[in-house]
C-alpha positions as CSV (number, residue, x, y, z in Angstrom):
1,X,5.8,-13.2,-9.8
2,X,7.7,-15.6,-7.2
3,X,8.9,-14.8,-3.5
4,X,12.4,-14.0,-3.6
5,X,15.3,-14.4,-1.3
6,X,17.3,-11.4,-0.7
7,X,21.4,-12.6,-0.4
8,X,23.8,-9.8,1.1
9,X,26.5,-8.7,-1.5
10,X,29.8,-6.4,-1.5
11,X,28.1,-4.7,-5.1
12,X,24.6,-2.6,-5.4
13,X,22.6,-1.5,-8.1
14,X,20.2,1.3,-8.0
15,X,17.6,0.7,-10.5
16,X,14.7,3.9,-11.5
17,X,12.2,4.5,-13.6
18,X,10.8,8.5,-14.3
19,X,6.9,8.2,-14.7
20,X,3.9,10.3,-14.1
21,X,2.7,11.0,-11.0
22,X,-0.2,8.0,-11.6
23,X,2.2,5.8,-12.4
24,X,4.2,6.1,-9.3
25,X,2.3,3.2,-6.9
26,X,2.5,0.6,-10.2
27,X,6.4,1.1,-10.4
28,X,7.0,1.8,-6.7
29,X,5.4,-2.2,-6.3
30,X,7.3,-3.8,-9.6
31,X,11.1,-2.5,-7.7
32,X,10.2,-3.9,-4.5
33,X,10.2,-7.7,-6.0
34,X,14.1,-7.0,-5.9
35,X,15.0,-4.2,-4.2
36,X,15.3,-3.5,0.0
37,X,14.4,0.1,0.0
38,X,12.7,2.5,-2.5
39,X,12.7,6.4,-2.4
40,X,10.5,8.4,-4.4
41,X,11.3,11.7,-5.5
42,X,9.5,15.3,-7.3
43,X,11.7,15.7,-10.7
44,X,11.1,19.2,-10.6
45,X,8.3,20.9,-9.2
46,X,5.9,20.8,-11.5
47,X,4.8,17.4,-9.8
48,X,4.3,16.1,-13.5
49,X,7.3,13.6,-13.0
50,X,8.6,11.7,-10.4
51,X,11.6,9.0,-9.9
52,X,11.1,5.9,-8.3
53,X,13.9,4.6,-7.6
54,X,15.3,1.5,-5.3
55,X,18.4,-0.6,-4.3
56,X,19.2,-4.3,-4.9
57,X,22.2,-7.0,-5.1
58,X,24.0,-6.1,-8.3
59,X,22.1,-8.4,-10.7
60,X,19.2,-10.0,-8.2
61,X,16.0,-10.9,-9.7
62,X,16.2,-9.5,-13.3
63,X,14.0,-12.3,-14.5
64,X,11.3,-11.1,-11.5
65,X,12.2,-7.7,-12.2
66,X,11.2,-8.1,-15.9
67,X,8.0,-9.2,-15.0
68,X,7.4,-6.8,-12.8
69,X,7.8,-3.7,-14.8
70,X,5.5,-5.7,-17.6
71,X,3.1,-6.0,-15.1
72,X,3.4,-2.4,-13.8
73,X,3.4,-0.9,-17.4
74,X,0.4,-2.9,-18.0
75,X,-1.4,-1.5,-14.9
76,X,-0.5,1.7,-15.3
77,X,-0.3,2.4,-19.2
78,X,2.8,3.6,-18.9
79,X,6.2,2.3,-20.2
80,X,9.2,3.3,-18.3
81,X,12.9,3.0,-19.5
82,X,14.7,1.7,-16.8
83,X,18.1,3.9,-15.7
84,X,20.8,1.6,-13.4
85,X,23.5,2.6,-11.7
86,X,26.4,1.1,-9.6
87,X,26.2,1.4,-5.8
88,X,28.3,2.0,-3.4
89,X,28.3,-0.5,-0.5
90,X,29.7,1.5,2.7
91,X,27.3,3.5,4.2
92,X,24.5,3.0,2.3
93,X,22.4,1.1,4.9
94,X,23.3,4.2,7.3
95,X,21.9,6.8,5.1
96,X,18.6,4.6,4.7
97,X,18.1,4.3,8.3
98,X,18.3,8.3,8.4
99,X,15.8,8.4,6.0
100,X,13.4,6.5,7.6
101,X,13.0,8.5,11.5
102,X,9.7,7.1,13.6
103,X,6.9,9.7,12.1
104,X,3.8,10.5,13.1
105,X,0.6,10.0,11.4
106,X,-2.7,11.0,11.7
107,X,-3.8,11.7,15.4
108,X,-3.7,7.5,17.0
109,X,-0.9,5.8,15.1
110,X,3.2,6.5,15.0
111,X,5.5,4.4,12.4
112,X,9.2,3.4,13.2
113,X,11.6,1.1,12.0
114,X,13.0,-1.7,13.5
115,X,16.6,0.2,13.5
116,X,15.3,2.4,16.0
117,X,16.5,1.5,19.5
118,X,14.0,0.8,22.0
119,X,10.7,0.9,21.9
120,X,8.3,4.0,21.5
121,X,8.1,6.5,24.0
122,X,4.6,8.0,21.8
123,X,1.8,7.2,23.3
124,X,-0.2,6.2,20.0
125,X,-0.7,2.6,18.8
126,X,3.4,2.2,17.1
127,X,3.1,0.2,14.0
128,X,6.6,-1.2,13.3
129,X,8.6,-1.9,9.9
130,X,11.8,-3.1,8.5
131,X,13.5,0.2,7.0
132,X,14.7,-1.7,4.7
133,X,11.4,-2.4,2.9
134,X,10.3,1.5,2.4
135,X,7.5,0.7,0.5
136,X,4.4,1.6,2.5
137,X,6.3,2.9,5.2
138,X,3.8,5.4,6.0
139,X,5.7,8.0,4.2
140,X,3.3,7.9,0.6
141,X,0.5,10.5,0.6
142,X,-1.7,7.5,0.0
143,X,-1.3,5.6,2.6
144,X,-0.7,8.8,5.6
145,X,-4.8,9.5,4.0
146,X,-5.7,5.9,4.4
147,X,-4.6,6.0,8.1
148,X,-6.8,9.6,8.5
149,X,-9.5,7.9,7.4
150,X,-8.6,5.1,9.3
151,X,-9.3,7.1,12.6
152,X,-12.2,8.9,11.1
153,X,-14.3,5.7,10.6
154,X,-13.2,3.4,14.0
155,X,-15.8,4.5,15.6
156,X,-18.5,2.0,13.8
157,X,-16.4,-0.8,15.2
158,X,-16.5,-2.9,11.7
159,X,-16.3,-6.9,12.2
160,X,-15.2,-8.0,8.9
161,X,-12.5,-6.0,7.3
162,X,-10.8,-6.7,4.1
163,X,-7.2,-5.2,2.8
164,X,-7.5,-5.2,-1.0
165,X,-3.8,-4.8,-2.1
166,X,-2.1,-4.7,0.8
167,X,1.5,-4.3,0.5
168,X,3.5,-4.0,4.0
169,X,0.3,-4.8,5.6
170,X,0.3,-1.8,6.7
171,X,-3.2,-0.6,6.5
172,X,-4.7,-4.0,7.9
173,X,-1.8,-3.7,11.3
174,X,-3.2,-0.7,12.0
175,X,-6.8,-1.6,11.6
176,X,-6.0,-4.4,13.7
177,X,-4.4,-3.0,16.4
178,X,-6.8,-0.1,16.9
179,X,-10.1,-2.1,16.7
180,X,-8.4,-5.7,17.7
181,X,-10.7,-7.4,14.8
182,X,-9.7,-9.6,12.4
183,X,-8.3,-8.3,8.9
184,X,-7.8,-10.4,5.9
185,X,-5.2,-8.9,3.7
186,X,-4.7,-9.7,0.1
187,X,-2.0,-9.3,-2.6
188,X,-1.3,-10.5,-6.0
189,X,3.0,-10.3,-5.3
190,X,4.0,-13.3,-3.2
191,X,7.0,-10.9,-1.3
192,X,3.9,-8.8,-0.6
193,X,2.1,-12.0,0.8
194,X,5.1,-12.9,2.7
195,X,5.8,-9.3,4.1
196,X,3.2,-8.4,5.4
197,X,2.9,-12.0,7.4
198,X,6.4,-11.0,8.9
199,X,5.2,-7.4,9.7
200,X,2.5,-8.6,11.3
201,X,4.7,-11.3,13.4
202,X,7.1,-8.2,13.7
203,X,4.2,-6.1,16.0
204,X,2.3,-9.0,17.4
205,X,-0.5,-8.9,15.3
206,X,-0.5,-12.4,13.6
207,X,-3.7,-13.6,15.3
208,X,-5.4,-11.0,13.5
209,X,-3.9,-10.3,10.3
210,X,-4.5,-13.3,7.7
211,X,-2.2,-12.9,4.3
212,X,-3.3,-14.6,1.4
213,X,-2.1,-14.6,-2.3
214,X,-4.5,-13.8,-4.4
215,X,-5.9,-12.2,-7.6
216,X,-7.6,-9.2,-6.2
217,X,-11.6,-10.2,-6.1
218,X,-11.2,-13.2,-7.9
219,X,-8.9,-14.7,-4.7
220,X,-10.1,-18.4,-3.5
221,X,-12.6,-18.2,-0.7
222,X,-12.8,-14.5,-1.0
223,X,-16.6,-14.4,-0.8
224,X,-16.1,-16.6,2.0
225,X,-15.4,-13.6,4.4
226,X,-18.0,-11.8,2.3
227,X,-19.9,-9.2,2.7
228,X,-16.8,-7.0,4.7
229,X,-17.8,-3.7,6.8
230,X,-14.6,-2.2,6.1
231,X,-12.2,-2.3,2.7
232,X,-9.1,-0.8,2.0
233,X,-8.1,-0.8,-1.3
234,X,-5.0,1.5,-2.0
235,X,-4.4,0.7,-5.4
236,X,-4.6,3.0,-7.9
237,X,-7.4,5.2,-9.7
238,X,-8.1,3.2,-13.5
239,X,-7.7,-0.5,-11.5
240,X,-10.3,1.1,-8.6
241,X,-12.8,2.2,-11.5
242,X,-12.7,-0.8,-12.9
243,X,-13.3,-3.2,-9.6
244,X,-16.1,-0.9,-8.5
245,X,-18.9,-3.2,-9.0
246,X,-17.0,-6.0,-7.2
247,X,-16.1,-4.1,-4.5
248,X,-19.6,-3.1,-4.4
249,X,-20.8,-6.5,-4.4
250,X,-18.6,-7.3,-1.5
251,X,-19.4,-4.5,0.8
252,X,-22.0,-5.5,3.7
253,X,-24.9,-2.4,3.6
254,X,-23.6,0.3,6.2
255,X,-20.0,-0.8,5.0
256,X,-17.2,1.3,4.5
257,X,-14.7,1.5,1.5
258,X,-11.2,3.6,2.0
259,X,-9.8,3.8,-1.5
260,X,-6.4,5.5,-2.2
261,X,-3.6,5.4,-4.5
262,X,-5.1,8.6,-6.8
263,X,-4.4,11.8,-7.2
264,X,-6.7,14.8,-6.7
265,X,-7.2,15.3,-10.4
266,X,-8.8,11.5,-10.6
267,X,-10.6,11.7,-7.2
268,X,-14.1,12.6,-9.1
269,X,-13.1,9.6,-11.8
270,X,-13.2,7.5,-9.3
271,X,-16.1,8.6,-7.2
272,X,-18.6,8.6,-10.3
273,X,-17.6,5.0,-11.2
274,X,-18.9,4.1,-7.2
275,X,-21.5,6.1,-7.4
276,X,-22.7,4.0,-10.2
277,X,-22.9,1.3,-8.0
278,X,-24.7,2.9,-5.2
279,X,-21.9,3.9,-2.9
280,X,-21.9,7.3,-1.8
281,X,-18.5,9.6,-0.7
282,X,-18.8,10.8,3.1
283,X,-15.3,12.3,3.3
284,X,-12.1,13.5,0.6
285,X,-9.2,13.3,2.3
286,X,-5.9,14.8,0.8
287,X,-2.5,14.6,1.7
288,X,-0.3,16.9,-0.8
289,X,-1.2,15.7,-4.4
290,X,-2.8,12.8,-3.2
291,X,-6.6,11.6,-2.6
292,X,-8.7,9.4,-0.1
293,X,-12.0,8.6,-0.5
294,X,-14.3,7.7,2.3
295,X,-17.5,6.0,0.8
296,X,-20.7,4.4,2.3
297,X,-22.9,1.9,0.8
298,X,-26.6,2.5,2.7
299,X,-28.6,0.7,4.4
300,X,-30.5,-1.8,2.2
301,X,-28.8,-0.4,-0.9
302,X,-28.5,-3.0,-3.9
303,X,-24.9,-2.1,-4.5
304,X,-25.4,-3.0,-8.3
C-alpha cells in the first residue's frame, strides 16, 4: 500500500463492510488508507456482527482501497462486500468531533483530540490525537486492555521496547511517555508509518518514538534492537499464533509481551501457541468482548 494525501472535497462517501467480530481490526486498518475517521458499531446484540464503517473524499484512493480490503480479507479469512453511501458535507466534521470527547483510560493515561480546546486539566500523562483519524483512538477494547496492561507492567522499567503493529502509535506514546525510554514502532501501512511519526511530533514524543515501515519480524535491522524487554503487538489472534516463535525469539529473558486484538473466545488459542514457545501468561485482561494477554518469558528460558 502507498502513503496517501488526503484533499478536502464538497462530496463524501461512507464506505462499510459487516464482518465478524475477528475480523473487525483487519477491516478497521484496510478503511483507514482512505478514510479520516472510522466508527465501529454492534449490528445487533448478539455481538456476532459488527459494521465498520469510515468516511472519505467521494472517490479517493479506490486503487489503495482495493488493496487494502485484499489484504484485510487475506488476514482475516474473511471476505466482506463493501456497502457505499453518499455523504453529506455540512456538519459532518461537528458530529465527529462529538464522538470523540477526551476519555479516560486505565488509571495513568487520558486521550483527547486535537479539537479540544486547551490543554488537559487531568492530571494523568494526556496522549493526544487527530479526531479525525479514529482508528486507535483509545476507544477499541483492544487497545483500552493494552494500556491496563501497560500500567500493570511499568514497574520493571523495560529499556528496549518494541511496538509490533503499531497503528496511531498509540501504544508506543504512551509507553514512552510514562517510562521516557525509547520505543521502536513498526507497521506494514505507510499512512500508519507516517501517522504515528506525526502523533508523536503532535505530543512531543519524537525523540523517543522511531517509525519504521516494515514487514512485521522480517523488518530491516529489526534484530538490530533485538532482544526487546517489552512488545506490543495488537494485531489480531490467527497472525499472533502464527508469529509466536518470532516474537519469542525476539523477547530478552524476563521480557514482556502485551498481545491484543482477540476476543475472549481465542484468548486460550493464542496462549497455547506461546506457551509452546516457552512464554508463560501472568495476567488476562478484558475489556467487553475483548482480550489482553500479559506474558513472561523466564529467566534463562530458550524461547524456542
Amino acid at each position: 500500500m502507498t502513503s496517501l494525501t488526503r484533499r478536502h472535497a464538497t462530496e463524501l462517501e461512507t464506505i462499510a463492510v459487516t464482518v465478524p467480530a475477528d475480523a473487525v481490526m483487519a477491516y478497521e486498518d484496510a478503511l483507514s488508507v482512505v478514510c479520516s475517521t472510522i466508527g465501529i458499531f454492534e449490528v445487533d446484540d448478539t455481538q456476532i456482527l459488527w459494521r465498520v464503517e469510515g468516511v472519505r473524499d467521494l472517490g479517493f484512493g479506490e486503487a489503495e482501497l482495493t488493496a487494502a480490503l485484499a489484504l484485510a480479507a487475506a488476514v482475516s479469512g474473511y471476505a466482506a462486500e463493501l456497502e457505499r453511501t453518499r455523504t453529506e458535507a455540512e456538519g459532518w466534521l461537528a458530529r465527529t468531533y462529538e464522538s470523540f470527547p477526551e476519555q479516560d483510560v486505565g488509571k495513568r493515561f487520558v486521550v483527547r483530540g486535537t479539537h479540544l480546546e486547551g490543554p488537559s486539566t487531568s492530571r494523568r500523562i494526556a496522549i493526544t490525537l487527530d479526531a479525525g483519524m479514529a482508528f486507535g483512538s483509545g476507544e477499541h477494547g483492544s487497545t483500552r486492555g493494552c494500556l491496563r496492561a501497560l500500567e500493570q507492567v511499568a514497574h520493571r522499567r523495560p529499556h528496549r521496547i518494541l511496538d509490533m503493529g503499531c497503528g496511531s502509535g498509540i501504544l508506543a506514546m504512551a509507553a514512552a511517555a510514562l517510562l521516557r525510554r525509547p520505543v521502536l514502532a513498526v507497521d506494514i501501512d505507510p499512512w500508519s508509518v507516517r501517522t504515528t511519526r506525526q502523533n508523536a511530533a503532535l505530543n512531543g514524543l519524537s525523540a523517543l518514538v522511531t517509525a519504521r515501515l516494515g514487514n512485521g519480524w522480517g523488518t530491516p535491522g529489526l534484530k538490530r534492537h533485538a532482544p526487546f524487554d517489552l512488545i506490543f503487538a495488537n494485531i489480531l489472534a490467527r497472525p499472533l499464533c502464527l508469529m509466536a516463535k518470532d516474537l519469542a525469539a525476539h523477547l530478552a529473558p524476563g521480557g514482556t509481551a502485551i498481545l491484543a486484538g482477540l476476543l475472549n473466545s481465542q484468548a486460550r488459542m493464542v496462549v497455547a501457541a506461546h506457551r509452546r514457545q516457552g512464554l508463560v501468561l501472568e495476567r488476562h485482561l478484558t475489556e467487553g468482548d475483548w482480550s489482553t494477554l500479559v506474558l513472561r518469558r523466564p529467566d534463562g528460558s530458550a524461547g524456542a
